[in-house]
N, C-alpha and C positions, 0 to 999 in steps of 0.2 A: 504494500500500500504506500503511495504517497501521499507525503502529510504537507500540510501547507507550514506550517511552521513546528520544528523541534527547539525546545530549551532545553538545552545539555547542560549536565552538572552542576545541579541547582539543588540546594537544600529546600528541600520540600517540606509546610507548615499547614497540613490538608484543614485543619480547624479542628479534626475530633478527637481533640483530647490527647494522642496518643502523640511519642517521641517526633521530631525532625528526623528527617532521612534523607539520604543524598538518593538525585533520582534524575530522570534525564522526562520531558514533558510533552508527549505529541497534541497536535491540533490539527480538525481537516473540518473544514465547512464552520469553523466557530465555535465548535465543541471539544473538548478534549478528549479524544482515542484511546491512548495508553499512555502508563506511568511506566514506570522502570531502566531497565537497559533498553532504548531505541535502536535500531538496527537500520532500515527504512530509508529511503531518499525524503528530502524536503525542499521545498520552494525557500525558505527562510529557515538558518538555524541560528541560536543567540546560545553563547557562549554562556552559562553563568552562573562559570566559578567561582566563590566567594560569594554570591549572592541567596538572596530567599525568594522561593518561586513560592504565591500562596493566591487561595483565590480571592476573587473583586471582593473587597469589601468597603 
């Protein structure tokens, strides 16, 4: 599958409660796909190591 945008290696803070985790973040049509290790082609990929990927709040 290609994803329109992957965020790779990004500490990920999903909201529920549980620990941060480093995790890489796909997106296709506006939604998010898959979390984990991406493998996958992308239109856009954002680097973001040292950062926190979390959602809209």
């Amino acid at each position: 599958m290609a994803f329109d945008l992957v965020i790779k290696n990004g500490m990920v803070v999903d909201g529920s409660g549980f620990s941060r985790y480093r995790a890489d973040v796909a997106v296709k049509d506006g939604t998010i796909v898959e979390i984990g290790k991406i493998r996958g082609a992308a239109a856009t990929t954002i680097d973001a190591d040292g950062l926190f990927v979390t959602p809209g709040i």
